[in-house]
C-alpha positions in Angstrom: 37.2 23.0 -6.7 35.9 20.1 -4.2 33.0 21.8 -2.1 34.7 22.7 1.4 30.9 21.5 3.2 31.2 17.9 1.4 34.9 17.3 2.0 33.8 18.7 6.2 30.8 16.4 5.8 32.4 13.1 4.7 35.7 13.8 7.1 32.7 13.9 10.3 31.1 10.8 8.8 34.8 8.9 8.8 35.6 10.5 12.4 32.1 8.7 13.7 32.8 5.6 11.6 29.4 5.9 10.0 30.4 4.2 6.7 33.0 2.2 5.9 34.7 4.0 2.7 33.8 7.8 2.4 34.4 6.7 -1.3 31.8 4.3 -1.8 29.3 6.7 0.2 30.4 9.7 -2.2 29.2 7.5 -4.9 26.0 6.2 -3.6 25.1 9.6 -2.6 25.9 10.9 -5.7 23.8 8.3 -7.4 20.3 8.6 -4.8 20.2 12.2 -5.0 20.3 12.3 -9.3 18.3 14.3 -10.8 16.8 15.4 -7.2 16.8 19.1 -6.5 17.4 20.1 -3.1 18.3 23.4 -3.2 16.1 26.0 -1.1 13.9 23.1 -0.6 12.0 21.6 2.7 12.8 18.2 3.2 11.3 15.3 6.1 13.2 12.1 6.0 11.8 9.9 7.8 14.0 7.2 9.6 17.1 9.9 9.7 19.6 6.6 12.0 22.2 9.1 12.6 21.4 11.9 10.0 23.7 11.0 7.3 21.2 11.6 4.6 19.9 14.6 6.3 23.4 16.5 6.7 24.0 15.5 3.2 20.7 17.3 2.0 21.9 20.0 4.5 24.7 21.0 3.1 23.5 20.7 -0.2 20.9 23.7 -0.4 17.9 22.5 1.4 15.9 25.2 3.4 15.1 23.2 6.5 15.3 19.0 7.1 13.0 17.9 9.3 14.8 14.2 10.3 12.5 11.6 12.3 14.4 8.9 14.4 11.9 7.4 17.3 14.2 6.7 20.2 13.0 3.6 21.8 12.6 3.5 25.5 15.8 1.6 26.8 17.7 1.5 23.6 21.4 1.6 23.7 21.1 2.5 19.9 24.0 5.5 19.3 21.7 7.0 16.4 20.5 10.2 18.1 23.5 10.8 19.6 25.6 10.3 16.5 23.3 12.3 14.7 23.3 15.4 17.5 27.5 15.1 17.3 27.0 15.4 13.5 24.7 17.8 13.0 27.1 20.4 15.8 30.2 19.2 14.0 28.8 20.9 11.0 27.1 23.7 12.8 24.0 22.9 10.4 20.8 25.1 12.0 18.4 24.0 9.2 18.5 20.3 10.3 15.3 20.1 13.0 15.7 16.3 14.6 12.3 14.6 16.4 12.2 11.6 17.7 8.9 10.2 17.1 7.8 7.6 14.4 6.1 8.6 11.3 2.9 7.9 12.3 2.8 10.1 15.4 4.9 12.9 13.6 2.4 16.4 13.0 3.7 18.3 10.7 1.5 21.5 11.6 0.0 22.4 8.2 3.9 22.5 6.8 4.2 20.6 3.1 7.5 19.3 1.8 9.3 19.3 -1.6 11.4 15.9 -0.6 10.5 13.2 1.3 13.0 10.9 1.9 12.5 7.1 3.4 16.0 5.3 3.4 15.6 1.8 4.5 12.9 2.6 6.7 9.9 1.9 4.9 9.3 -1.3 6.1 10.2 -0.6 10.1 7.1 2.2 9.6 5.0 -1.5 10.2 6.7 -4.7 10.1 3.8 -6.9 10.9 2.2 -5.0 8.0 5.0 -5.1 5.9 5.4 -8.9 6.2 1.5 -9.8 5.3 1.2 -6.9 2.9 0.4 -10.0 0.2 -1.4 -11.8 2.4 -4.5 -9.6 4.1 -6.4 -6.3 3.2 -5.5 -5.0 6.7 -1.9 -4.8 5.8 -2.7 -3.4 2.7 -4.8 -0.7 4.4 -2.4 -0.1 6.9 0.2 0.6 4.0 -2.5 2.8 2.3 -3.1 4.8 5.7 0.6 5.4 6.0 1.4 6.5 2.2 -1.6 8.8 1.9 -0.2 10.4 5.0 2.7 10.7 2.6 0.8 12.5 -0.2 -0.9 14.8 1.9 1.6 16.7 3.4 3.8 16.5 -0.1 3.8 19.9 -2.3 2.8 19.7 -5.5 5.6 18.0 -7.6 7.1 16.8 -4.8 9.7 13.9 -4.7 9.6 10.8 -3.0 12.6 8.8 -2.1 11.8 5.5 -1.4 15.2 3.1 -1.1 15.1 -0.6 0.3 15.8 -4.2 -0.8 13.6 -6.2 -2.5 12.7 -9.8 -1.1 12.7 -11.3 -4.6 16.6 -12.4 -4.6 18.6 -15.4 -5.6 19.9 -16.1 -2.0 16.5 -15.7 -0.4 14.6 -18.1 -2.9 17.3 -21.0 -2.0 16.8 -20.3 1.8 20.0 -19.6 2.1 22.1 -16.3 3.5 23.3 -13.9 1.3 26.8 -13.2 1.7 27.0 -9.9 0.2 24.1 -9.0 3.2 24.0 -11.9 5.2 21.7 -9.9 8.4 19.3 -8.9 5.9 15.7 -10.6 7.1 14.1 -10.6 3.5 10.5 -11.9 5.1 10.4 -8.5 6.4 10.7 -6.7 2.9 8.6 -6.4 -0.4 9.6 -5.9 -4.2 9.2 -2.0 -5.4 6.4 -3.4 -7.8 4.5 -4.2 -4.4 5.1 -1.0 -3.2 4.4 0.7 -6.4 1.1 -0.7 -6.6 0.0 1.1 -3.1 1.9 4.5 -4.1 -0.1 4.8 -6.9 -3.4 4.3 -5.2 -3.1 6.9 -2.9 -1.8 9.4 -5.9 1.9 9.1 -6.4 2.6 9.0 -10.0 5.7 9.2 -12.6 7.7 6.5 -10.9 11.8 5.2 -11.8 13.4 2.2 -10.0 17.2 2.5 -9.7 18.9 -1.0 -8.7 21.8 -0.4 -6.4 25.4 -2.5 -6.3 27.5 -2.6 -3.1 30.0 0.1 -3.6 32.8 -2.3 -3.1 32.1 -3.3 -7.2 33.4 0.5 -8.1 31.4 2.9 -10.7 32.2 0.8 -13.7 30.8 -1.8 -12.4 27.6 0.0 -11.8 27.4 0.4 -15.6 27.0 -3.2 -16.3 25.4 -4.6 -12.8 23.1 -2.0 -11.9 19.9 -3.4 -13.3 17.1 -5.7 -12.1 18.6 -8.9 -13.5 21.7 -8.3 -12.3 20.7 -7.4 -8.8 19.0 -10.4 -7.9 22.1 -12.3 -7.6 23.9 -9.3 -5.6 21.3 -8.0 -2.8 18.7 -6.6 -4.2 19.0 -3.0 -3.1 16.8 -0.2 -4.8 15.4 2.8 -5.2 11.8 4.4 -5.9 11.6 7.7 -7.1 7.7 9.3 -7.4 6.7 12.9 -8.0 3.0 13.9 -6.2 
């Protein structure tokens, strides 16, 4: 029997128009959380936009979600307000939203089980994001921010790291991607590069996922959902770590 939360969830995320097919988000859901225990665990993701991830980790066992989402001074950006109308319409009490980046967030000796960073890893610093090849400052900065990471993880905890990579076919011809034509690739970096400043600060045991756009079905996912593959689609992946 379909989960009565889920179908509540996905029927909130439609009425907000927060994803264009509830399908292809059931499936992409489905495919970052695998493997990933949530139940009766404490979760921060940081970079909540309007708290789909969150609600989803909600309503599927997680003790408390801490959700960051720094609202910019002036912004006409809907994402806290989306994510308040969400969180009520599901009447979810263990979903705690602040708005403040990661850097300034204190999480008052409290430790989490899963850390989720969905497409936000490189907004944490885009200047240091951009020259994280190019200078030890941007390295450190990185270092600064993922041992912040590590030290308020639990023992065994899992990290969620999901983004695109700047190593695609599109980007290396100069030319715009039409499966994600706003994407500004000088502003990402590959999971190797990531990777390689993870595991200096501690993070070990990692898996890279390559994600398809959910418009190619689950079949598809089969044959296309692999690094080779990806780097003629959009280069979307994820990073799963354990502490």
């Amino acid at each position: 029997m379909a989960n009565p939360s889920i179908n509540a969830y996905l029927q909130n995320i439609k009425k907000l128009k927060l994803t264009k097919s509830t399908f292809g988000l059931s499936a992409y859901l489905e495919k970052l959380f695998k493997g990933i225990g949530l139940k009766e665990k404490t979760v921060l993701d940081i970079g909540a936009g309007a708290g789909i991830y969150s609600c989803y980790m909600a309503i599927n066992g997680a003790e408390e979600v801490i959700s960051l989402e720094p609202q910019i001074e002036g912004s006409k950006n809907s994402y806290i307000s989306n994510f308040e109308e969400l969180k009520g319409n599901l009447n979810l009490s263990n979903v705690f939203l602040k708005p403040v980046a990661f850097q300034s967030f204190e999480s008052d000796g409290e430790n989490f089980d899963v850390i989720l960073l969905h497409y936000s890893i490189n907004h944490l610093d885009e200047n240091a994001c951009m020259n994280l090849k190019k200078t030890s400052e941007a390295q450190k900065t990185y270092e600064e921010i993922f041992s912040k990471l590590y030290s308020i993880s639990k023992v065994d905890a899992d990290l969620i790291m999901a983004d695109c990579s700047n190593k695609n076919f599109f980007n290396s011809l100069g030319i715009k991607n039409p499966f994600v034509p706003a994407i500004e690739w000088n502003k990402h970096q590959s999971p190797e590069e990531w990777i390689k400043i993870l595991k200096r600060v501690g993070f070990k045991n990692f898996k890279i996922r390559w994600v398809i756009p959910w418009q190619f079905g689950g079949v598809a996912d089969f044959f296309l959902g692999n690094k080779v593959c990806s780097f003629f689609i959009h280069s979307h992946f994820i990073i799963y770590a354990k502490k």
